[in-house]
N, C-alpha and C positions, 0 to 999 in steps of 0.2 A: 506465355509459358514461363514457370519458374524454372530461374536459374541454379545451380548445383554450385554452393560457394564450396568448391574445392572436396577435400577429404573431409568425410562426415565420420570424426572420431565413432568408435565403437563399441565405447567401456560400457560395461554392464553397471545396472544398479550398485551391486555388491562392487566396483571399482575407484567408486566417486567415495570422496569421505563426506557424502551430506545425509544427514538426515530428514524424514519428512516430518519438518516441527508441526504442519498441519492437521494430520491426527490426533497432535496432543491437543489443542484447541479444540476437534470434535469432541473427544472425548470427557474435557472438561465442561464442556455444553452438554453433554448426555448427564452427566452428572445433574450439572445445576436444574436439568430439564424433569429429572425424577424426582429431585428437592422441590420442587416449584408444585408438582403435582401432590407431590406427600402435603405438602404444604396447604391448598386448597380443601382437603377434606379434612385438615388438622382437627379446625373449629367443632367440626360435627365430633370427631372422636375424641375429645375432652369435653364434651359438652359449654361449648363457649357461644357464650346468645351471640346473634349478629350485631345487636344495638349495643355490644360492649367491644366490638372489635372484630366479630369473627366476619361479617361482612367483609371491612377492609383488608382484611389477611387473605382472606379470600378471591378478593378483586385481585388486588397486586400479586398473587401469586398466580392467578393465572393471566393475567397480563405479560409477568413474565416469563412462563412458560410458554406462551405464543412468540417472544421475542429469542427464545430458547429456541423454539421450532426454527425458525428464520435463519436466525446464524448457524444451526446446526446443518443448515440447508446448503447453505453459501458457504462455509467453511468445506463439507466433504467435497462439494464441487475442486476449490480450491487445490484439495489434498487430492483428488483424483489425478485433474492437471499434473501436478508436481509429480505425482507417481509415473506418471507417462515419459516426462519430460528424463527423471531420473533414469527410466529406464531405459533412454535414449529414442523415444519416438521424435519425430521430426528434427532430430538435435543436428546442431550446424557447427557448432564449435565450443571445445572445452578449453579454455585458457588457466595457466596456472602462474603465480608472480612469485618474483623476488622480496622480498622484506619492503626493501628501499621502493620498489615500484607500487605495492600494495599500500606504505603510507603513506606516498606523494598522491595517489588516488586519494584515500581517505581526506587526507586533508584537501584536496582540491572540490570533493564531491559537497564536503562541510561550506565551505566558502560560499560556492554554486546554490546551495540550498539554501545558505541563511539570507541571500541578495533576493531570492526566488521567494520565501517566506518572507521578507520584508515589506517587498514590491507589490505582494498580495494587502497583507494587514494596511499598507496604506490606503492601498484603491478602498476597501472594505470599509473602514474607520473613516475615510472621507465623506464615505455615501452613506456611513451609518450619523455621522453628525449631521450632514445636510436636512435626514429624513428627524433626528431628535429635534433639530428646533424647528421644523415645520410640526410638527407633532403636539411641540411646549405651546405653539403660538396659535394650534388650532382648540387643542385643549384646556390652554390657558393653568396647565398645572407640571410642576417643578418633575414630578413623581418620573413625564416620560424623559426627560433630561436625565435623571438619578439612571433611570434603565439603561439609555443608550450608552452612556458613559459605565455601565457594569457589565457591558457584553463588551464594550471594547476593550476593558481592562482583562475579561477573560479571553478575547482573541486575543489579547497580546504577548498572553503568556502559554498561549498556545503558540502564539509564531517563533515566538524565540526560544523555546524550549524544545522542540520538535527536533530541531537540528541537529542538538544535544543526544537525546536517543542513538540519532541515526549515526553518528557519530559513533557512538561506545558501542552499538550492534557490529557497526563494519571492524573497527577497531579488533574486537574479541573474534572476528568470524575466517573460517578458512579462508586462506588465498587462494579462490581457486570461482572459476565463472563459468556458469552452461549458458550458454545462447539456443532457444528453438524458437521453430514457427510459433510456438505457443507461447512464448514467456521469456524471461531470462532471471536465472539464480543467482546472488550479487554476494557470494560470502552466506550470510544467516539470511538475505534479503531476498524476498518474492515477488517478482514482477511477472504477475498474467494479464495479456491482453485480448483473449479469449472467453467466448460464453458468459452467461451473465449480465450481457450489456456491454459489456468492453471492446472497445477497440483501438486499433494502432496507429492517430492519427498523424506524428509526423516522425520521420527519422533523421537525423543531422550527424556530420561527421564533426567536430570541433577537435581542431589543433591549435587553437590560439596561444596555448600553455606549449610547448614544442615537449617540455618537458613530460607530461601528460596527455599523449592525446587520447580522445574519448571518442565512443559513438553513442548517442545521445535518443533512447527512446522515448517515446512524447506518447504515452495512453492514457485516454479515462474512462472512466466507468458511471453508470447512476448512481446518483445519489439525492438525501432530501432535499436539497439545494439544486437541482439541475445533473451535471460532469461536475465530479472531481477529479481534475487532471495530476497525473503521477509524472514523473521521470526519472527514470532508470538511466543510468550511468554506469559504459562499458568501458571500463579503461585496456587500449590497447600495450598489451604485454610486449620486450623488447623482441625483436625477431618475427612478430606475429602482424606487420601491417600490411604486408601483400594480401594475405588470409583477411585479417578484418575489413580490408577494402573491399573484395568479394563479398564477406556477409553484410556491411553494405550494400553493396550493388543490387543484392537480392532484396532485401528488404524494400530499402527505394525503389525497386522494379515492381513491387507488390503494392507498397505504399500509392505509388501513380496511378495502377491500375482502377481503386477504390476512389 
């Protein structure tokens, strides 16, 4: 049986200062997804032969109009979610911070992310060199070395650069956190572990920072590659550890269960 971590605040949507930036996403996709179709019958209505282009205009435009369909798909899920969550369906706890506690988070979350993206790019770039010179030595040409070494140059400026976003999103975003069964809102940040393949595989309380302490959601979701695992980062606000020990407690009571 789930446990009741305490007072389930009860503010309405209209109470929370967040918006749901997920709509705007849909709707930039509804956009690009009528572009995409206008696009595919362009050729026929300028009269453009296929052997001069209207073919590939045509491919690619509805190529990406199916990739339109997809995220227009994923994204409303998303924005439903969030609309729930705002509205206060399963919500456990709304936390709000101080100045000084919101940037001791941010920069702590920064830190935690750039060790966590580092620790990845290495494993990755390890086992991407091992598979380049078995590859050079099976092929006997310089070309799969040249590759391996241009996807590691572009993971790497994915790993160190990522952090940086997340960084100036949290930086610019309200001080303020919903926690529910479905998810939790980090400032501008969206963490769903719900529908879509997603789930909440592990939950941690981290106090090692005394200065900061956190509870620490661990979910992933499919992807081309397998999971790609997220973590969200709940900085417990001053006054509010009895309470966030409870929405642990439930969490890890749910977490066991699975």
């Amino acid at each position: 049986m789930k446990r009741n971590p305490g007072d389930i605040p009860t503010n309405s949507f209209d109470d929370l200062p967040v918006k749901n930036s997920q709509w705007q996403i849909v709707r930039l996709w509804v956009i690009l997804l009528l572009t995409f179709v206008f696009l595919i019958f362009l050729p026929s209505l300028i009269g453009l032969d296929g052997m001069d282009g209207g073919f590939a205009i045509g491919f690619v435009s509805f190529f990406m109009g199916i990739v339109s369909l997809v995220v227009i798909f994923i994204y409303t899920s998303r924005a439903r979610q969030l609309d729930s969550i705002l509205s206060g369906e399963g919500r456990l706890a709304v936390w709000h911070y101080q100045p000084d506690e919101w940037k001791r988070f941010v920069e702590r979350d920064f830190a935690e992310q750039k060790i966590v993206n580092r620790s990845i790019f290495y494993l990755i770039a390890g086992i991407s060199i091992v598979v380049g010179i078995l590859l050079t030595i099976v092929y006997q040409d310089i070309l799969m070395a040249e590759i391996i070494l241009g996807l590691i140059a572009f993971l790497a400026i994915i790993a160190f650069i990522t952090p940086y976003f997340r960084l100036n999103k949290l930086r610019k975003s309200t001080q303020l956190v919903i926690i529910s069964e479905k998810g939790a809102v980090i400032g501008k940040m969206v963490h769903l572990w719900e529908k879509l393949g997603a789930s909440l595989d592990k939950v941690s309380w981290n106090d090692q920072n005394p200065g900061t302490v956190m509870i620490e959601f661990t979910y992933s979701m499919p992807s081309r590659n397998g999971r790609d695992q997220q973590v969200a980062r709940v900085p417990v606000p001053e006054g509010k550890k009895a309470e966030a020990r409870q929405v642990f407690d439930h969490f890890a009571e749910i977490n066991k269960g699975n």
